[in-house]
NUSE-318793 format. One record per atom (N, C-alpha, C): residue number from 1; x, y, z; atom name; residue in three letters. Coordinates in Angstrom, 2 decimals, padded with zeros to 5 digits. Each point is the difference from the previous one (the first is absolute). Layout:
N
 pos      px      py      pz site code
 NUM       X       Y       Z   CA  ALA
...
! end
This chain:
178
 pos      px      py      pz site code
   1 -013.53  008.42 -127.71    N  UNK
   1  000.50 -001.11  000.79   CA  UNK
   1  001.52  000.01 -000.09    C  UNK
   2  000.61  000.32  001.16    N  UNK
   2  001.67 -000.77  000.05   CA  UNK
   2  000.36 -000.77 -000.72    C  UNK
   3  000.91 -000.11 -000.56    N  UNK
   3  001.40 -001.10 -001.20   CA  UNK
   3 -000.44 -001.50  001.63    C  UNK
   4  000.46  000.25  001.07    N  UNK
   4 -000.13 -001.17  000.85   CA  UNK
   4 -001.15 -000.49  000.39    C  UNK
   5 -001.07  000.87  000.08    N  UNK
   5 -001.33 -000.46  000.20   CA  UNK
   5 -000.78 -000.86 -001.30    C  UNK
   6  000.31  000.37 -001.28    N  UNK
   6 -000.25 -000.45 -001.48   CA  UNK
   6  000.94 -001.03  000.10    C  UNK
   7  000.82 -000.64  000.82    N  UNK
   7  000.81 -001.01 -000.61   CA  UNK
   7 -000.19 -000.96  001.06    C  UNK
   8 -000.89  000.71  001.33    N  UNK
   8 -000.42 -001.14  000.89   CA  UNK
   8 -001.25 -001.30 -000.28    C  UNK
   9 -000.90  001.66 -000.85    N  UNK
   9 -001.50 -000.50  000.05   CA  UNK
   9  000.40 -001.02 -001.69    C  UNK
  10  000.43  000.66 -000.86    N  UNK
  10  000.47 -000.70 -001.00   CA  UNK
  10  000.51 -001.80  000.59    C  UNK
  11  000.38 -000.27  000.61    N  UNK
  11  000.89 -001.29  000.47   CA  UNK
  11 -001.45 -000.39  000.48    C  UNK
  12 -000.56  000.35  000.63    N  UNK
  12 -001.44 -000.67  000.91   CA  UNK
  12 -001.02 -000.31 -001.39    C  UNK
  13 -000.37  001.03 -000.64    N  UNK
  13 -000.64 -000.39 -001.34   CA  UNK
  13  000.77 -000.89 -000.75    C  UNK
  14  001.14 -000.19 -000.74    N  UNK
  14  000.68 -001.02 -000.57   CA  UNK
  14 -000.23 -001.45  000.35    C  UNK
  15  000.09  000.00  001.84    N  UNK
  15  000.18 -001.42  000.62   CA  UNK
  15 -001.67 -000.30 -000.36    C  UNK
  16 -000.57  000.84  000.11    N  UNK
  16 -001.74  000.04  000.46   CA  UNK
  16 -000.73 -001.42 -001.46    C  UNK
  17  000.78  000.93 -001.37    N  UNK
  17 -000.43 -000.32 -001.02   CA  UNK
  17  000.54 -000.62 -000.45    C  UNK
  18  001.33 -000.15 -000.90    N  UNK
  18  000.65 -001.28 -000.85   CA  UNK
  18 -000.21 -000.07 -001.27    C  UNK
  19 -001.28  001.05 -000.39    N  UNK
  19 -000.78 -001.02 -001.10   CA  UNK
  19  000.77  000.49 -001.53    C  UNK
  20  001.13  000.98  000.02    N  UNK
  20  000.74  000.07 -000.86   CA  UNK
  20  001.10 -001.09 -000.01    C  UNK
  21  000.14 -000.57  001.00    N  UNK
  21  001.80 -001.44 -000.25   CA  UNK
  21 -001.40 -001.08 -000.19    C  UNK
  22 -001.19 -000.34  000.84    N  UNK
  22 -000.80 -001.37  000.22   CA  UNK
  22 -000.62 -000.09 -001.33    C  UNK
  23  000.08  000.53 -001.15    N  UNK
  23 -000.45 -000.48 -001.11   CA  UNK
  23 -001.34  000.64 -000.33    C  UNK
  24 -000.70  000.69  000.71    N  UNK
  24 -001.09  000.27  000.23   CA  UNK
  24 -000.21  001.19 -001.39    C  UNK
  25  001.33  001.48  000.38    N  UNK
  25 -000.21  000.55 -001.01   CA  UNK
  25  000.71  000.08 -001.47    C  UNK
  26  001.16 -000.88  000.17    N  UNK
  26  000.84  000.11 -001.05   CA  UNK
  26  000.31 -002.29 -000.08    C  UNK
  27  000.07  000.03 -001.27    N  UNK
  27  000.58 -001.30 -000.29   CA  UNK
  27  001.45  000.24 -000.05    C  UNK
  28  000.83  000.75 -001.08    N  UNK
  28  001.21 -000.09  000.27   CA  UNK
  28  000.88  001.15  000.38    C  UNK
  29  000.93  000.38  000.26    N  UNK
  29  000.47  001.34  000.34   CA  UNK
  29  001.32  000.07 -000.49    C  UNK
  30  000.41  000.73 -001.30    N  UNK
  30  001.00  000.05 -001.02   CA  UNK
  30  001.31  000.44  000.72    C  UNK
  31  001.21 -000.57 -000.47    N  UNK
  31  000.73  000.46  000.96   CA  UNK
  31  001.12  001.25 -001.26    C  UNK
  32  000.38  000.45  001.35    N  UNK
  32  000.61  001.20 -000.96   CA  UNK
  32  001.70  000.42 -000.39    C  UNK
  33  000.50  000.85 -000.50    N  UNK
  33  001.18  000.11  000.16   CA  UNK
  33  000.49 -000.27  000.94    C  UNK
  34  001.38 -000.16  000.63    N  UNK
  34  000.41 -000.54  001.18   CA  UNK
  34 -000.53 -000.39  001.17    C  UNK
  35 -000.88 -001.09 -000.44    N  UNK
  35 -000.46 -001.02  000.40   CA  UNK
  35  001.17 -001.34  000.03    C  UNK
  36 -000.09 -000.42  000.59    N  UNK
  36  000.83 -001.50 -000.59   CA  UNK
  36 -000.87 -001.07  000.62    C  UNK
  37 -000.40 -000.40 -001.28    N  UNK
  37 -000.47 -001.39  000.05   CA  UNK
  37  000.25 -001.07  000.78    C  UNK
  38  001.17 -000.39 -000.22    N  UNK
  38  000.41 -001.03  000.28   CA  UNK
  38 -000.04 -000.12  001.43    C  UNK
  39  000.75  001.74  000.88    N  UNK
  39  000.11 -000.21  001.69   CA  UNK
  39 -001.64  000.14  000.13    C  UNK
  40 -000.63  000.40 -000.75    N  UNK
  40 -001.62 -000.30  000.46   CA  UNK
  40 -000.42 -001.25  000.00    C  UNK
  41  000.64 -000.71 -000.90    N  UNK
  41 -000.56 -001.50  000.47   CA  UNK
  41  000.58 -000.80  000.72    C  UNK
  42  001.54  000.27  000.32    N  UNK
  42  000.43 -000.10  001.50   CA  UNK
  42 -000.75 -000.10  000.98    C  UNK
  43 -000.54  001.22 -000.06    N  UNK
  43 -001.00  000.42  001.21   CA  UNK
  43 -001.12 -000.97  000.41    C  UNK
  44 -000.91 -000.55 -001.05    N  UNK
  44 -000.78 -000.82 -000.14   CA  UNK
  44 -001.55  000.48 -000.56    C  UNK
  45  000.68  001.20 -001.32    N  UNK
  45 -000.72  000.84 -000.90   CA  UNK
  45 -000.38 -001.45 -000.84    C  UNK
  46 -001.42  000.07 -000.40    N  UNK
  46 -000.08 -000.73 -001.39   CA  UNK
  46 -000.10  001.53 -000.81    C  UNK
  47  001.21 -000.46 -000.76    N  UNK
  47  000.33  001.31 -000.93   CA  UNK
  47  000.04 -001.22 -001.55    C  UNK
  48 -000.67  000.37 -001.15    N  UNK
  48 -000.12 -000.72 -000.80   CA  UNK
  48  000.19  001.29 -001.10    C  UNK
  49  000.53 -000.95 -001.32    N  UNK
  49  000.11  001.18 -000.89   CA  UNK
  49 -000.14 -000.19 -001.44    C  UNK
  50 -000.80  001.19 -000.78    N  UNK
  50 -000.92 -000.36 -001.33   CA  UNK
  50  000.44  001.00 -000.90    C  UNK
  51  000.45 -000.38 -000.96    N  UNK
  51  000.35  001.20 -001.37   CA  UNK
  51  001.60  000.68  000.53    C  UNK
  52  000.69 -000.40  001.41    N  UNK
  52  001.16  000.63  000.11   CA  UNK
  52 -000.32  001.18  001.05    C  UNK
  53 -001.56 -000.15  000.41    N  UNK
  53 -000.77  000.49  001.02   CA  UNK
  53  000.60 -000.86  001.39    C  UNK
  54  000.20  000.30  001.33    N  UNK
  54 -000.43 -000.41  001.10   CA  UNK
  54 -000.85  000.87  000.66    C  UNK
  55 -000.52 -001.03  000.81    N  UNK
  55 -000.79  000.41  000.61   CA  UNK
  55 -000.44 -001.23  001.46    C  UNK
  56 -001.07  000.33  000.84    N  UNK
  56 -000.44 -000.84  000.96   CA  UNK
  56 -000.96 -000.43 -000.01    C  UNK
  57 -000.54 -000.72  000.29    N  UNK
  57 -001.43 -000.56 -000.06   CA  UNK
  57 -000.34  000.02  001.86    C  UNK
  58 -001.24  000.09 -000.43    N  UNK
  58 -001.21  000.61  001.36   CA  UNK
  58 -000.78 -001.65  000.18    C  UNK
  59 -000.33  000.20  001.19    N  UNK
  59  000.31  000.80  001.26   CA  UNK
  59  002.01 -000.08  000.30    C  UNK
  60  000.13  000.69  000.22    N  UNK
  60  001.54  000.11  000.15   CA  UNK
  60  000.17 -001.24  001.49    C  UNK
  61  000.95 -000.49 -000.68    N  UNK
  61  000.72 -001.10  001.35   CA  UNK
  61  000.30  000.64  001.28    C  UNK
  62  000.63  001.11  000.00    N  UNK
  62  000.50  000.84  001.41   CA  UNK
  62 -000.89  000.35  000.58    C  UNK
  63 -001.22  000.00 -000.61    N  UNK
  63 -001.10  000.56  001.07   CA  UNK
  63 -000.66 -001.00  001.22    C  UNK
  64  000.33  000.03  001.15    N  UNK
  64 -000.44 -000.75  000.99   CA  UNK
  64 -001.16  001.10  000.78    C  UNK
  65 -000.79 -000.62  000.49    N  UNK
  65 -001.29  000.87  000.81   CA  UNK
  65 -000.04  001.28 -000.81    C  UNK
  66  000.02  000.30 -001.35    N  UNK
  66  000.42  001.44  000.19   CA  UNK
  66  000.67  000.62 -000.07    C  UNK
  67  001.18 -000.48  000.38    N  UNK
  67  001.95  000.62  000.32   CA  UNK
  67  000.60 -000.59 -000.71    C  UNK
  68  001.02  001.10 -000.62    N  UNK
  68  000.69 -000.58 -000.69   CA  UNK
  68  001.34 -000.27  000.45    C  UNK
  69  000.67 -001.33 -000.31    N  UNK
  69  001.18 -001.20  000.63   CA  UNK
  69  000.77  001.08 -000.49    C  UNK
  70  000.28  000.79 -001.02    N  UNK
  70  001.46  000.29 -001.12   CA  UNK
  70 -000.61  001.21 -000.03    C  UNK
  71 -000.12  001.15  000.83    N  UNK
  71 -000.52  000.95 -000.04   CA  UNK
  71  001.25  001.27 -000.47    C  UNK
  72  001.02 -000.36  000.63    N  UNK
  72  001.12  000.44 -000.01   CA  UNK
  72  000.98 -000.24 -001.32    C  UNK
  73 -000.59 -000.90 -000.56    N  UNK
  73  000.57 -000.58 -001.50   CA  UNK
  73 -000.92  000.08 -000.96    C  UNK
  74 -001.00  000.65  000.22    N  UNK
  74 -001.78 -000.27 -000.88   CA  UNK
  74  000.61  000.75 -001.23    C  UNK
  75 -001.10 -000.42 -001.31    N  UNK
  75  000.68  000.93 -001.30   CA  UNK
  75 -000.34  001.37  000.09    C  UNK
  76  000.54  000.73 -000.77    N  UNK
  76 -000.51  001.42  000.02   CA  UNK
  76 -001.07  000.14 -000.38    C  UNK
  77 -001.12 -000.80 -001.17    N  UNK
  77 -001.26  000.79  000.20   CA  UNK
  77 -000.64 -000.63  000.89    C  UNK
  78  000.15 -000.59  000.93    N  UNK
  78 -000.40 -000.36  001.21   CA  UNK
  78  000.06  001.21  001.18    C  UNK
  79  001.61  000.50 -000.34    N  UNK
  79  000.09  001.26  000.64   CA  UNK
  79 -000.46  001.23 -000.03    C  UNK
  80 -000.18  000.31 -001.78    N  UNK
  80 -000.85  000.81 -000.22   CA  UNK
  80 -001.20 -000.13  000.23    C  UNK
  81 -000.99 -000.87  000.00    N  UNK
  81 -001.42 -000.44  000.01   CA  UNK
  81 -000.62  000.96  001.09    C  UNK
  82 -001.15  000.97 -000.13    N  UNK
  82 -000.24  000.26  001.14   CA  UNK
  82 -001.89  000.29 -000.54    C  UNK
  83 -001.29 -000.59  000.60    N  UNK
  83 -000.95 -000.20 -000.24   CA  UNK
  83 -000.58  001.30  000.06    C  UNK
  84 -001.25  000.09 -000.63    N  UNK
  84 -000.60  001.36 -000.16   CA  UNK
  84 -000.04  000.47  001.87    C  UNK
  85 -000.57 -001.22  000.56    N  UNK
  85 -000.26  000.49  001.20   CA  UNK
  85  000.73 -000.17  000.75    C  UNK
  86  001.64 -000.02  000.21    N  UNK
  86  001.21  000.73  000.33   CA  UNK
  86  000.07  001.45 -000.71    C  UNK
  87 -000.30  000.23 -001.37    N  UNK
  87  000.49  001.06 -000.47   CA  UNK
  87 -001.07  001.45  001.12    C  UNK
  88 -001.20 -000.55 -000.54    N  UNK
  88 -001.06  000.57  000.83   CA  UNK
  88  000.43  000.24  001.85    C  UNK
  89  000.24 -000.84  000.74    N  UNK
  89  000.59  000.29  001.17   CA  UNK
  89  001.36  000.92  000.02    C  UNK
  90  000.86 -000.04 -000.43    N  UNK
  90  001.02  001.02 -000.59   CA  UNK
  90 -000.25  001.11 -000.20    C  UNK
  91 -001.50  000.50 -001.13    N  UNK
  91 -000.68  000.67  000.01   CA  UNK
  91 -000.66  001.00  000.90    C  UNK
  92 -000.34 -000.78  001.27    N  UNK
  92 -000.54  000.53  001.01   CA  UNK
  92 -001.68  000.10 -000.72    C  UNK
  93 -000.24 -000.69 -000.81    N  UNK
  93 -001.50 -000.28 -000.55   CA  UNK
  93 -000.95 -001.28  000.27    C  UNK
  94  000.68 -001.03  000.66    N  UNK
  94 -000.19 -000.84  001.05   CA  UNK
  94  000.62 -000.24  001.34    C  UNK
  95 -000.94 -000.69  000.63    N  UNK
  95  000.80 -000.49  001.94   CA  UNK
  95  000.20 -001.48 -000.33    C  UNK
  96  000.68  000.21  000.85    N  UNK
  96  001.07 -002.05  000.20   CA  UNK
  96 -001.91 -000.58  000.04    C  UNK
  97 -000.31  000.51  000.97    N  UNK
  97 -001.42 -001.01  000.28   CA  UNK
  97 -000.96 -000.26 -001.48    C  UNK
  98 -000.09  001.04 -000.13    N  UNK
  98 -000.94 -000.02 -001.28   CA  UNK
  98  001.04 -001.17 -000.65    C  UNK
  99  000.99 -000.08 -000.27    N  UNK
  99  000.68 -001.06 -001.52   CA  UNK
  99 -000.36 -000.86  001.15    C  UNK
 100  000.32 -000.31  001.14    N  UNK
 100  000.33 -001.37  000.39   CA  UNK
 100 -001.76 -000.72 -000.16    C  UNK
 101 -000.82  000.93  000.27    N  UNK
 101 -001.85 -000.43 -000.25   CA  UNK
 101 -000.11 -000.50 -001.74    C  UNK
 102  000.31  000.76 -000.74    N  UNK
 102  000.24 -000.18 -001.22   CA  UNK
 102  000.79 -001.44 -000.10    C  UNK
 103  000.99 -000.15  000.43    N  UNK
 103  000.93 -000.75 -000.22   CA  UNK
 103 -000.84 -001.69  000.66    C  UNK
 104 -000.70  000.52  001.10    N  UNK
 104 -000.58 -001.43  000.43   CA  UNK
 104 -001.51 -000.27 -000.81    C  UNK
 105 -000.50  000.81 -000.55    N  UNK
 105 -001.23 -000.34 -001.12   CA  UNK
 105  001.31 -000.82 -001.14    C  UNK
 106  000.77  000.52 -000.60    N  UNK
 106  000.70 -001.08 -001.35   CA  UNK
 106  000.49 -001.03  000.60    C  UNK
 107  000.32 -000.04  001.24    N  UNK
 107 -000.05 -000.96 -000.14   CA  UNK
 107 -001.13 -001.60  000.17    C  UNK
 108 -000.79  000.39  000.83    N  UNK
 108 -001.38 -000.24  000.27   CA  UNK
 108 -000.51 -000.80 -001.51    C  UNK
 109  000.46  001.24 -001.35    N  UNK
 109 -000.31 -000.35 -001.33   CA  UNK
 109  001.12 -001.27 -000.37    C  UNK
 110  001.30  000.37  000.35    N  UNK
 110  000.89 -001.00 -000.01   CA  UNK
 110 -000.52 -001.49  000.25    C  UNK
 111 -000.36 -000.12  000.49    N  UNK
 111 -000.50 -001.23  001.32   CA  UNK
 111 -000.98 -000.40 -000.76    C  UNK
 112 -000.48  000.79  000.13    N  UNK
 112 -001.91 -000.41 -001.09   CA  UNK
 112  000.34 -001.29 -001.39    C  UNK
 113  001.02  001.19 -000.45    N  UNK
 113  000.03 -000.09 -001.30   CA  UNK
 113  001.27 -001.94 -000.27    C  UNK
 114  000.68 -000.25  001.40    N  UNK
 114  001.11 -001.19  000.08   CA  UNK
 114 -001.32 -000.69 -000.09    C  UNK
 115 -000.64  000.19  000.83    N  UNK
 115 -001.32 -001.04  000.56   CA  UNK
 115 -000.87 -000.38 -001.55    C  UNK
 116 -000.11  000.68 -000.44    N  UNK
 116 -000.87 -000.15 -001.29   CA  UNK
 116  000.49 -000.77 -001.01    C  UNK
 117  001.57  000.14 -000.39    N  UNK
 117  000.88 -000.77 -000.70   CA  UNK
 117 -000.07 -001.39  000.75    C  UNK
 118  000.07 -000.08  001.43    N  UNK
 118  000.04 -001.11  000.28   CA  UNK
 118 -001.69 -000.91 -000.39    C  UNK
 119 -000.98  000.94  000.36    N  UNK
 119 -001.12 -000.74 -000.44   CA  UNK
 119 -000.21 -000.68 -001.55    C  UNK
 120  001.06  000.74 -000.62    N  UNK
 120 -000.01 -000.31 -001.26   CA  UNK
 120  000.76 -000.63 -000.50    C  UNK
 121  000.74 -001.03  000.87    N  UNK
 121  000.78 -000.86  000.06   CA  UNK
 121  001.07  000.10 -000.56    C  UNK
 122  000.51  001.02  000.00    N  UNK
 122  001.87  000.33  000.18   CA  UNK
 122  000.58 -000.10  001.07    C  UNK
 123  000.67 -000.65  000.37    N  UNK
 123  000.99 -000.03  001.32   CA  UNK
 123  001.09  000.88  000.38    C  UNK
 124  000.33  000.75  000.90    N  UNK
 124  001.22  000.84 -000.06   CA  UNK
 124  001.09 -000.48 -000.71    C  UNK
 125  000.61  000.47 -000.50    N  UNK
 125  001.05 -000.57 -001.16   CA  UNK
 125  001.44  001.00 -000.15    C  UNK
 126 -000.50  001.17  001.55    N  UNK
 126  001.34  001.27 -000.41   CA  UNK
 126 -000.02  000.78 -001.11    C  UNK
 127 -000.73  000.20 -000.84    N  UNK
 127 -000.29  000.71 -001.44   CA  UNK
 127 -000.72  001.25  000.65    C  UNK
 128  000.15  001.27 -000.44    N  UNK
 128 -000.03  001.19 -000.03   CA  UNK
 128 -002.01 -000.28 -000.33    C  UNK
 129 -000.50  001.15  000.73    N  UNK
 129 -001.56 -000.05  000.28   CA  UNK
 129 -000.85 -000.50 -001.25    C  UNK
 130  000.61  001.42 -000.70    N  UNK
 130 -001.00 -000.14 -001.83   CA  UNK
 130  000.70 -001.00 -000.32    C  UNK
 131  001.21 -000.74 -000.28    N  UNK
 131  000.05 -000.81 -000.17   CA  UNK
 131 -000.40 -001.54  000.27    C  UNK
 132 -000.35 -000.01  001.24    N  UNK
 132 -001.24 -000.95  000.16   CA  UNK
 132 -001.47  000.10 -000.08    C  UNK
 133  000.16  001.25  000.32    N  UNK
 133 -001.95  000.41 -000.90   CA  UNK
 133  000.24  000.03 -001.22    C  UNK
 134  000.68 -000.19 -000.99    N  UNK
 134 -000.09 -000.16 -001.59   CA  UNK
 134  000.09 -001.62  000.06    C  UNK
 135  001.03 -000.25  000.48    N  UNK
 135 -000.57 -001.78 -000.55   CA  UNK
 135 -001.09 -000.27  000.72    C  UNK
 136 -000.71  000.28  000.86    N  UNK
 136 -001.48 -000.68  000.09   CA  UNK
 136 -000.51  000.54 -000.70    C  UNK
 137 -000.62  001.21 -000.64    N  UNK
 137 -000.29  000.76 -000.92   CA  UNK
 137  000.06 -000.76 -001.43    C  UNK
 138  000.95 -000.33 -000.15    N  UNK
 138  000.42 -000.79 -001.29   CA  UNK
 138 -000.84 -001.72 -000.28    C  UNK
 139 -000.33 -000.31  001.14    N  UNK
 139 -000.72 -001.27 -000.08   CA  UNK
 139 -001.15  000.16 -000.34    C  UNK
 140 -001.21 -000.52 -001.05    N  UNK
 140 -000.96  000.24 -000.33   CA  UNK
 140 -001.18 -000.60  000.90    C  UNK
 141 -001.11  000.76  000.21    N  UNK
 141 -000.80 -000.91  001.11   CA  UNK
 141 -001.46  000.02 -000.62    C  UNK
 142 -000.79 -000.89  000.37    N  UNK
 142 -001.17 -000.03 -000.32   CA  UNK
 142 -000.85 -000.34  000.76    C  UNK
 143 -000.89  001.69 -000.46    N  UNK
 143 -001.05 -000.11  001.09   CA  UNK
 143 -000.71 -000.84  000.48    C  UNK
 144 -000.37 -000.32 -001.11    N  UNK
 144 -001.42 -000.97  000.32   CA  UNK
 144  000.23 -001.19  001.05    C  UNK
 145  001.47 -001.00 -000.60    N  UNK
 145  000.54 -000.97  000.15   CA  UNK
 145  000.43  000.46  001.75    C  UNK
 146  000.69  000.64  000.04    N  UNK
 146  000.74  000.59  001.54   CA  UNK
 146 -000.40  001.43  000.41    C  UNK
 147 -001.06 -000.11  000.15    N  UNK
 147 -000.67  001.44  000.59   CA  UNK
 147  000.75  000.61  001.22    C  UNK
 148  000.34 -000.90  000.91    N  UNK
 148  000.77  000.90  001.43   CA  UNK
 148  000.96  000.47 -000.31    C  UNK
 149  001.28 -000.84 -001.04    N  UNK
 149  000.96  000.36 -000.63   CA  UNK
 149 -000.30  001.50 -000.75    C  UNK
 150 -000.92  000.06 -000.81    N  UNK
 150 -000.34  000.88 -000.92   CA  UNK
 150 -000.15  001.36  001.38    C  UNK
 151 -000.68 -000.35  000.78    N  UNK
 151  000.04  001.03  000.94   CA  UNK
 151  001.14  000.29  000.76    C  UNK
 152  000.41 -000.55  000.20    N  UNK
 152  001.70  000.18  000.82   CA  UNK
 152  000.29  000.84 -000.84    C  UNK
 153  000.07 -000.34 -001.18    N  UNK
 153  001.16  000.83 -001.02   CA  UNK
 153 -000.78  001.54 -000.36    C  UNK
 154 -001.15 -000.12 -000.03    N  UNK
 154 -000.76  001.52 -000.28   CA  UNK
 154  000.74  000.91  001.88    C  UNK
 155  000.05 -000.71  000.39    N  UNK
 155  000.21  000.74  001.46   CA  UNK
 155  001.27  000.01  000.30    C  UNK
 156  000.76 -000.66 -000.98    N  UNK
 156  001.87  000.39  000.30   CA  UNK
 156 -000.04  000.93 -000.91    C  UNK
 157 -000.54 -000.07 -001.07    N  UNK
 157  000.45  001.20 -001.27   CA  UNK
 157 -000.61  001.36  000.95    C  UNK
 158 -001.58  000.32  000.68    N  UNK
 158 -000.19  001.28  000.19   CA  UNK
 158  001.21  000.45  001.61    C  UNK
 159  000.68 -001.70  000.67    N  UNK
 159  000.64  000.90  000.89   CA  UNK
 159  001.40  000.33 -000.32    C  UNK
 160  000.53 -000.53 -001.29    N  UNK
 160  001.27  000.32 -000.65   CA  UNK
 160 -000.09  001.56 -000.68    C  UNK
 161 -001.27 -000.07 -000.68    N  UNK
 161 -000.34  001.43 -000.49   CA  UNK
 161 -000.09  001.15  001.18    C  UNK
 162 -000.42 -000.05  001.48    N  UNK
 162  000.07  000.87  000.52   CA  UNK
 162  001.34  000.31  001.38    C  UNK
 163  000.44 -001.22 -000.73    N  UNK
 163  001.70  000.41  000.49   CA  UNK
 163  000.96  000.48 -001.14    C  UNK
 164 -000.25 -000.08 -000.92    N  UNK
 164  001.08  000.36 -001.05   CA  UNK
 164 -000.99  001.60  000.18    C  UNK
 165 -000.94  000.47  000.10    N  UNK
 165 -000.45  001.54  000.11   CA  UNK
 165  000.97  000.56  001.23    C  UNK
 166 -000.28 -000.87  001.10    N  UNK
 166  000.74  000.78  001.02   CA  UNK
 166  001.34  000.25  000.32    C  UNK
 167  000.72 -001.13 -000.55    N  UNK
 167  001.25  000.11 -000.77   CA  UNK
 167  000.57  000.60 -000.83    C  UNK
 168 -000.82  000.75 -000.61    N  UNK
 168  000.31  000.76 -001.05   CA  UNK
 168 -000.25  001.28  000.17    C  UNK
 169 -000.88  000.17  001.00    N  UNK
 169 -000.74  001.24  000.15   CA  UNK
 169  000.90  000.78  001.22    C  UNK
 170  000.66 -001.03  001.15    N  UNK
 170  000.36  000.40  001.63   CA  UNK
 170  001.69 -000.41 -000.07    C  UNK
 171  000.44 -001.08 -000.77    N  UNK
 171  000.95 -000.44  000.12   CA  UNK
 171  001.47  000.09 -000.75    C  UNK
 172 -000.78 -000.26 -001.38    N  UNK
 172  000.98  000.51 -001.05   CA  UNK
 172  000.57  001.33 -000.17    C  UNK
 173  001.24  000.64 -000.35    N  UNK
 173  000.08  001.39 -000.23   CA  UNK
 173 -000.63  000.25 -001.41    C  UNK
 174 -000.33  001.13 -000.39    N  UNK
 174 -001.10  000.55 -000.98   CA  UNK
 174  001.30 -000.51 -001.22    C  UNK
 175 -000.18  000.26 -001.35    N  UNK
 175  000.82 -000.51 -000.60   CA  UNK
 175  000.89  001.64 -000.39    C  UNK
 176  001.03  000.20 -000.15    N  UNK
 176  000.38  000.57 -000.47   CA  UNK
 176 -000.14  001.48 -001.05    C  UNK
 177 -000.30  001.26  000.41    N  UNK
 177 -000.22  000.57 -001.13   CA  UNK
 177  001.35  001.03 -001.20    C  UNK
 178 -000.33 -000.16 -000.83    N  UNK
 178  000.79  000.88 -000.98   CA  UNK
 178  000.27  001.10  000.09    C  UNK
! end
C-alpha cells in the first residue's frame, strides 16, 4: 500500500473508531518527554498528575464524534499510538473494510457493554470504561434478594469479558518483545 493511500484509509479507520481517546481502551495515557503539560491543559486536556507523573485521563476531552479538536497539538504518545489493526493495514495483512467490519462489531460490544452499566445503575459519569465496570463490579449483590440485578451483572461481566478479548486480541499492539 502507498505512504498516501495508508494515511488515507488510516484517517477513515481513526474517525470510524475513537475507542483509544473515548476511554474504551485505555483509562489514562502518560504523557512524555516534551510534552508540556500545562499548554495541554490550555488546550482543554484533563492532564492530572501522580508521583511527578503526568498524564491524561480517558476518555480524552478533545475527542468529539471521534475527532480529535487538538490534533495538531495532541501529545506524542498519542502521536505515536498506532493499533494492531493500523499496524496490520500498513502491513498489507489487512483491507480498510475488514478493520472497519471489525471495528463496527467493538463497537456493537461497546454499546452492549454502556447499556449494561446503565442497567446496573451507574449513570454516565465520563470515567474511562473499566473504570465504570469496576465500580459496579465493586458493589455487592444478592441473588436471592435482587435476582434481575444479579442477572444484569452476570451479563455485563460475560460482555466486558468478551470485549476486553477482542481488545486485546484485534486492537492492542502485541506487547513488546526482548
Amino acid at each position: 500500500m502507498k505512504p498516501e493511500d495508508y494515511a488515507a484509509a488510516a484517517s477513515r479507520i481513526c474517525t470510524a473508531c475513537g475507542m483509544c481517546c473515548d476511554g474504551t481502551m485505555f483509562q489514562i495515557v502518560k504523557l512524555q518527554t516534551g510534552d508540556r503539560p500545562a499548554e495541554l491543559g490550555k488546550l482543554g486536556l484533563k492532564v492530572r498528575s501522580r508521583d511527578g507523573e503526568f498524564f491524561m485521563e480517558q476518555p480524552c476531552s478533545a475527542l468529539r464524534d471521534t475527532c480529535c479538536t487538538v490534533y495538531e497539538q495532541r501529545p506524542a504518545r498519542c502521536r505515536l499510538f498506532h493499533c494492531q489493526q493500523l499496524r496490520l493495514l500498513d502491513g498489507d495483512q489487512t483491507t480498510e473494510r475488514e478493520v472497519m467490519t471489525l471495528i463496527a462489531s467493538a463497537r456493537e460490544l461497546v454499546e452492549q457493554v454502556h447499556s449494561l452499566i446503565l442497567q446496573n445503575g451507574l449513570r454516565e459519569d465520563g470515567q474511562a470504561l473499566l473504570d465504570r465496570y469496576e465500580r459496579v463490579m465493586s458493589t455487592p449483590v444478592d441473588a436471592e434478594l435482587e435476582p434481575e440485578l444479579a442477572a444484569a451483572r452476570q451479563s455485563l461481566e460475560a460482555a466486558m469479558r468478551k470485549l476486553r478479548r477482542l481488545l486485546n486480541r484485534e486492537f492492542r499492539p502485541p506487547p513488546l518483545s526482548n
